[in-house]
C-alpha positions as CSV (number, residue, x, y, z in Angstrom):
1,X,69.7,-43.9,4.3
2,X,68.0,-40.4,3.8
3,X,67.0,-39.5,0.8
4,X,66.0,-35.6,0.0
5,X,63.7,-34.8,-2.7
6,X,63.2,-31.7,-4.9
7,X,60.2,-29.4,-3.4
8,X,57.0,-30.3,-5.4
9,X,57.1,-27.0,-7.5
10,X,60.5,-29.0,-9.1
11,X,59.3,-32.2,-9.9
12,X,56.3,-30.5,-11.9
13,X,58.3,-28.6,-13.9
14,X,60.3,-32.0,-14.3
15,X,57.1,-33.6,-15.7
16,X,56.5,-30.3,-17.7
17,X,59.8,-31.2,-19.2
18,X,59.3,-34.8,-19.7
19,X,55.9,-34.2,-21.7
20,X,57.5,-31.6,-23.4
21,X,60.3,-34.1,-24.9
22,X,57.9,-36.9,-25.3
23,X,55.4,-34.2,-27.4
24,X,58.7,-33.7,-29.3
25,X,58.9,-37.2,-30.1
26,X,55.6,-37.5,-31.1
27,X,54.2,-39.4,-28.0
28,X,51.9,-37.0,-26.3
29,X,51.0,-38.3,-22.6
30,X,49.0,-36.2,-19.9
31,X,50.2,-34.1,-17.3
32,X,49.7,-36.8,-15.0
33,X,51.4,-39.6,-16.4
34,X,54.4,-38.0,-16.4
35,X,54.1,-36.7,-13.0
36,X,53.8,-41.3,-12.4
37,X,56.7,-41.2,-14.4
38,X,58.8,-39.1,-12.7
39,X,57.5,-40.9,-9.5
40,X,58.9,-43.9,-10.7
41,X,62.6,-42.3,-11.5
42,X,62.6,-41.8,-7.7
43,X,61.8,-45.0,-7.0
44,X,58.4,-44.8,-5.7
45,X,54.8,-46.2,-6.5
46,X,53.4,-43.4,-7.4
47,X,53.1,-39.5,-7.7
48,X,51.2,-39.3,-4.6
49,X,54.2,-41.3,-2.3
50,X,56.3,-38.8,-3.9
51,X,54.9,-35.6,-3.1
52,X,54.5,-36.5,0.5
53,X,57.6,-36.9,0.7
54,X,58.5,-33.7,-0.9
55,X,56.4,-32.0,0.7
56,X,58.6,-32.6,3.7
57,X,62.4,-32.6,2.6
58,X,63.7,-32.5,5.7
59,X,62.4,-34.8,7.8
60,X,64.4,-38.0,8.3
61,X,62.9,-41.2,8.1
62,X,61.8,-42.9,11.2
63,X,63.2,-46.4,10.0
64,X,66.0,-47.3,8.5
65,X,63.4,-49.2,5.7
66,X,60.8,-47.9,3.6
67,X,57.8,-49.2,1.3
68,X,58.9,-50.5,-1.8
69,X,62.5,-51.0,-0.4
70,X,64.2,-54.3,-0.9
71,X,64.9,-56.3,2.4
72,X,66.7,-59.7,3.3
73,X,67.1,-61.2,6.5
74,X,65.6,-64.2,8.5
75,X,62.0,-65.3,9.6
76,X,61.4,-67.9,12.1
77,X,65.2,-68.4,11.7
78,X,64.9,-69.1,8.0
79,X,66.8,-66.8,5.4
80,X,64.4,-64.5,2.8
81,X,64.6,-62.2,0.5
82,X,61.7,-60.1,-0.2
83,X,60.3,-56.5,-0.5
84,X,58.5,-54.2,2.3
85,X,54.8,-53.7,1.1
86,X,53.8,-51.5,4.0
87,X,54.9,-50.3,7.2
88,X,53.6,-47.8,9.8
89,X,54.4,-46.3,13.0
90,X,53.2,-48.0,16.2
91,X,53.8,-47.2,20.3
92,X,56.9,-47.9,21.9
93,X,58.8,-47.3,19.1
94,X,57.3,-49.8,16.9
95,X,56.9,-50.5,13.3
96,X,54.4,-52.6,11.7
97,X,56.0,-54.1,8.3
98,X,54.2,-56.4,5.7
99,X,56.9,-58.1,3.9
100,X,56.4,-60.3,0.8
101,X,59.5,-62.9,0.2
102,X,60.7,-63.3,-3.5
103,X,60.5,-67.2,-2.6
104,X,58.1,-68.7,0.1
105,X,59.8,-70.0,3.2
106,X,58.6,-73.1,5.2
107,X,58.3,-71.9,8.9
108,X,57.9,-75.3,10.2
109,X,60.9,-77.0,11.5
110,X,59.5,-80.4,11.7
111,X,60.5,-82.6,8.9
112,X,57.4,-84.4,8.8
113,X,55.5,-82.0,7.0
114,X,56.1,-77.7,5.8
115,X,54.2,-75.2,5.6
116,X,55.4,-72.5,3.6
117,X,54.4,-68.5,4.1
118,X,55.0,-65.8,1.3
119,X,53.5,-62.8,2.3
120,X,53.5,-61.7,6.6
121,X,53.1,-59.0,8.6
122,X,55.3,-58.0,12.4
123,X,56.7,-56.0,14.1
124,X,59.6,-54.9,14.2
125,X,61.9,-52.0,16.1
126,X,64.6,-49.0,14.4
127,X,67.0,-52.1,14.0
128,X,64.5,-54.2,12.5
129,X,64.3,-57.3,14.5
130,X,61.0,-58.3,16.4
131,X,60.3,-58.3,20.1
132,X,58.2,-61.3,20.0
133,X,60.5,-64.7,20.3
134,X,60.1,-68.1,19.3
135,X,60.0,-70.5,22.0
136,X,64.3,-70.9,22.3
137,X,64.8,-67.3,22.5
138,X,65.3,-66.6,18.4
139,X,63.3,-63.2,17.7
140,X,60.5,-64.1,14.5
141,X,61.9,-61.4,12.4
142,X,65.7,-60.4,12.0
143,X,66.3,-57.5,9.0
144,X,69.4,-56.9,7.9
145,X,69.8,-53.5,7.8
């Protein structure tokens, strides 16, 4: 999914806008709170994600994920939900992700005793599954994308 975004000049006369109404309203906020604000309408952390990403409209993401996004899929063959904290580029056409899971998920498949992970980090490639394997073959990290 690509998602364009107005050029920076537009999304500071957005927050011009914004602190204009909230003035209106009574509720005066700085310049750059409602440049957060508007940030967050997009979806994003913060104002500085955002203008990077303005300030280049037309490039296309390099993977079909981003930070912040939400993700599902399986580790160690085990089903998650959870939401990508970080990722960057790597060789070979590589991704380093950090995921954390909305619920932990035991990676051990012995039923003796568990051991239960939240947050990890892999890699993964442009369809999101890992080239590093468990020991029958099962890649560690499977996103559905």
């Amino acid at each position: 999914m690509t998602t364009t975004y107005p050029s920076i000049d537009e999304l500071k006369v957005q927050a011009r806008r914004l602190r204009q109404a909230m003035a209106e309203r009574g509720d005066d906020m700085s310049h750059s709170a409602a440049l957060e604000l508007i940030a967050k309408q997009y979806g994003l952390r913060d104002w500085n994600t955002l203008s990077a990403l303005a300030a280049k409209p037309n490039d296309r993401p390099d993977a079909p994920f981003a930070v912040g996004a939400a993700v599902r899929g399986r580790y160690l063959n085990q089903a998650f939900t959870g939401k990508v904290l970080a990722l960057s580029a790597k060789s070979g056409g590589l991704y380093k992700i950090t995921i954390h899971f909305d619920e932990p998920v035991d990676v051990v498949a012995f039923e003796s005793f568990s051991a239960f992970r939240q947050r990890i980090n892999a890699q993964v490639d442009a369809d999101g599954i890992s080239p590093r394997k468990t020991s029958n073959g099962v890649p560690h990290l499977v996103l559905d994308i």
